[in-house]
N, C-alpha and C positions, 0 to 999 in steps of 0.2 A: 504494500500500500504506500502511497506516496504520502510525503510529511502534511502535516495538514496545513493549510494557509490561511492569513486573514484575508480583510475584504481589497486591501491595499494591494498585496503578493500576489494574489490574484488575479485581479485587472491590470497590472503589469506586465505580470510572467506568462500568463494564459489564457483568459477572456479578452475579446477585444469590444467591447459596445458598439455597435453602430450610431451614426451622428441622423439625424433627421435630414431627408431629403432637403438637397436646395428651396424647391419651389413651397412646401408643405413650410419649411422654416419660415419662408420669407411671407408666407400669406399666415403663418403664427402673430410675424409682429405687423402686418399690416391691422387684423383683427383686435390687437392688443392696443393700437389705436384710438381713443374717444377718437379721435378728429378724421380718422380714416374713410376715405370715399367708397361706397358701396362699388364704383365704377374702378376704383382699382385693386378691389376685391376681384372682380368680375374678369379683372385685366389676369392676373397675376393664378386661376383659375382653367383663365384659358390657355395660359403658355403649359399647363399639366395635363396632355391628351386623356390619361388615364382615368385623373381625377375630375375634368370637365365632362367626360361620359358618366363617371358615378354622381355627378351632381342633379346630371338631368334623369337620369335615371332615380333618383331620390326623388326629386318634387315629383315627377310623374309616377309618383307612388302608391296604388289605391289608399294606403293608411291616409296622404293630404286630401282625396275626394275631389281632384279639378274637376272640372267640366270642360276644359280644352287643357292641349298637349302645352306642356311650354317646352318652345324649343332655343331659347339662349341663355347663355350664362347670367346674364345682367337679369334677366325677369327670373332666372331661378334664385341667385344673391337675395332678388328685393323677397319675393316669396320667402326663404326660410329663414332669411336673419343669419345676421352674424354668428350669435352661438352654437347654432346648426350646421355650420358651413364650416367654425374652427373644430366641431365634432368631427365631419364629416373626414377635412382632413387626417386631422390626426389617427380618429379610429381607421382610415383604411392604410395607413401606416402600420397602425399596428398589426392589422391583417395579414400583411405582407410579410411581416416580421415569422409570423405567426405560421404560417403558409405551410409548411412542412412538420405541422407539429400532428399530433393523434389528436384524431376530431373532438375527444371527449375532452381534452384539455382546451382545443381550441372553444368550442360548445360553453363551459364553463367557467370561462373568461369572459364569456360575452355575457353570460347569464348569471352571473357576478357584478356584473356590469347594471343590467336592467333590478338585482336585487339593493343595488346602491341606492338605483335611483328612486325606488317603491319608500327605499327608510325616508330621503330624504323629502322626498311629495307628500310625504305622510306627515309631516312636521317633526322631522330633524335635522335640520340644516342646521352648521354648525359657520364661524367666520372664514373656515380655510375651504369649506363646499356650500356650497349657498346655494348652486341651481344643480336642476336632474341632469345638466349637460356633463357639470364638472363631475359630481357623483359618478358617472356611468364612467368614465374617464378611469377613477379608481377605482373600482371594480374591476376592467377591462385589465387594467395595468395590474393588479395586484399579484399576482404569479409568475408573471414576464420573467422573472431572471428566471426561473427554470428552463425553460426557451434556453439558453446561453449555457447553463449547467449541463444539461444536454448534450447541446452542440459539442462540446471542448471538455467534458469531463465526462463521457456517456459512460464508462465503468463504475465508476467511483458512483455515476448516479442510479446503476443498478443493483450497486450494492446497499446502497440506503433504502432504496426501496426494497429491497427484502430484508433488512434491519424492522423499517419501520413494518411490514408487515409481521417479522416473528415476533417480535418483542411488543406490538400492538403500541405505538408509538405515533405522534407528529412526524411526519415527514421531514418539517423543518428540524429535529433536533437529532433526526438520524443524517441530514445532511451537514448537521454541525458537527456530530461524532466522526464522521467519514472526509468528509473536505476541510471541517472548519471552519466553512462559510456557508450561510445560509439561503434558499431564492429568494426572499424577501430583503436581503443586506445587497442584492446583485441590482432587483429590482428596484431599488430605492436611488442606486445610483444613476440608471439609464434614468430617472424620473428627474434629478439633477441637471444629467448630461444635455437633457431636450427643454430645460429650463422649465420646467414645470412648477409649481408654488412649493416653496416649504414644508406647509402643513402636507399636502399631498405625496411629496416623497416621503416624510416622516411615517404618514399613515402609515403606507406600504412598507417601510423597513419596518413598525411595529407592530402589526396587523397578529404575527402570531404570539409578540411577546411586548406589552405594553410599558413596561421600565426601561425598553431599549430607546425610550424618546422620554425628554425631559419635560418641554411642552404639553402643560395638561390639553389643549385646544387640539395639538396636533396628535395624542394620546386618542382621544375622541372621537378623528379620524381612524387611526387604527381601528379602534374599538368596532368602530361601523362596519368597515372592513370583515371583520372577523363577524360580525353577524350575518351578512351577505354571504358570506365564503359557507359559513355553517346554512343557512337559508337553501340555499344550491344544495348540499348536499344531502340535507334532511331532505329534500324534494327529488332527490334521485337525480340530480347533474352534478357528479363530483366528476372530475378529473381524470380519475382510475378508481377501479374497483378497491374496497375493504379500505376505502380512506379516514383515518382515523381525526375527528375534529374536537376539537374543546375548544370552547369559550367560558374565559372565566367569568367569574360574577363582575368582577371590577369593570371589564367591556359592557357587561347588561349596565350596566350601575351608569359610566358614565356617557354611555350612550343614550340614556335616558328612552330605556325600551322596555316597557313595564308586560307583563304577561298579557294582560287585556289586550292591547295594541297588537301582539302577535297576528291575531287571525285577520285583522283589518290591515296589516302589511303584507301577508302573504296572498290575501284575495288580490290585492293591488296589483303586486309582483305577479301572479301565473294570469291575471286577465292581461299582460301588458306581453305575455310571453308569445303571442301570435305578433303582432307588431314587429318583436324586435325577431324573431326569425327572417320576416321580411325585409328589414333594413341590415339584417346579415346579408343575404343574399344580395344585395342591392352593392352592397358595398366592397364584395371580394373580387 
């Protein structure tokens, strides 16, 4: 077995992250913009062949209900808005990313994704998520560095997984036993690296262990996290089979997610799960 590494040694010696596509960067800081013109949203959209055909393919989506096709970039912008469009980017980014992973990982990222956003509709937005766009966001992203472990460590991540399988374990602490580093310490960095908020990469490097972030606020984000990830799984979308989840009381606690609330999140969450199948597909 090779020595084990921190998160440093690591992204050094053997992960490399990928950077965010040029044009997807560049229409990040356009969008991040108060002062930004919808027209050079519209502009900066259409230099992206890829991502100008998932746009129009989005607004022409029965979930929006048109009554005519829309066929340019500029009348799709004005239709979904800005936070829609910086979604749109970035999640088919992470798709991409994503592309060669086992469906059921891929599936549970996304629906991850949509359980974020069910906490947050429901009245838990916190200062570091505030809308169902950024929610979905963490969600989507919360497992990502496994993606990367994978890739460049696929032994060592086969042995964890039959760790965490004998010994009936967290995944993430059979991959701290085994590498040393965790997919949430991987995934917290690529959320740095594409400039994403504070809170938001804290979330995700906390998501399975809440002392690992100082910030009660950004704690909170973990927390949620970790209800989401348990939410998918209890409902039969985990990742891989026999996945073993805990959520401690401290995550119920300061996520402020009381038992009552449970069934009115989760009806939320599986009525929104036809939806977002088809803004998968729309997107890959």
């Amino acid at each position: 077995m090779k020595k084990p590494y921190d998160i440093d040694a690591l992204l050094d010696e053997v992960i490399t992250l990928p950077s965010l596509p040029s044009s997807v960067a560049h229409i990040m800081r356009l969008v991040s913009d108060p002062q930004c013109a919808l027209s050079a949203v519209a502009q900066a959209i259409s230099s992206d062949p890829p991502l100008a055909m998932k746009t129009l393919r989005l607004v022409n989506a029965a979930c929006y209900g048109l009554r005519q096709q829309v066929g340019t970039i500029e009348h799709a912008v004005v239709l979904l808005g800005i936070k829609v469009i910086k979604n749109l980017a970035f999640t088919a980014t992470v798709f991409d990313i994503m592309k060669g992973s086992v469906e059921s990982f891929f599936l549970h990222s996304i629906f991850c994704g949509a359980a974020m956003r069910a906490l947050v509709e429901s009245g838990h937005p916190n200062s570091q998520v505030q809308s169902g766009e950024e929610a979905f966001v963490c969600g989507l992203l919360h497992d990502i560095g496994k993606v990367f472990l994978d890739e460049f460590l696929a032994e060592e991540c086969a042995e964890a997984a039959q760790l965490s399988r004998i010994e009936q374990i967290p995944c993430y602490k059979a991959e701290k036993q085994i590498i040393g580093v965790d997919h949430a310490e991987v995934g917290a960095r690529l959320a740095r690296k594409w400039k994403l908020p504070d809170g938001i990469a804290d979330g995700i490097a906390c998501h399975h262990d809440l002392p690992r972030c100082k910030i009660p606020v950004h704690q909170q984000v973990g927390a949620m996290i970790s209800i989401a990830d348990f939410m998918c799984i209890r409902a039969g979308l985990a990742a891989s089979e026999n996945t073993v989840v805990v959520v401690s009381d401290d995550a119920w606690r300061m996520a402020n997610v009381t038992s009552p609330e449970i069934p009115l999140i989760l009806d939320k969450f599986f009525v929104a799960l036809p939806t977002v199948r088809e803004l998968m597909t729309l997107a890959t």
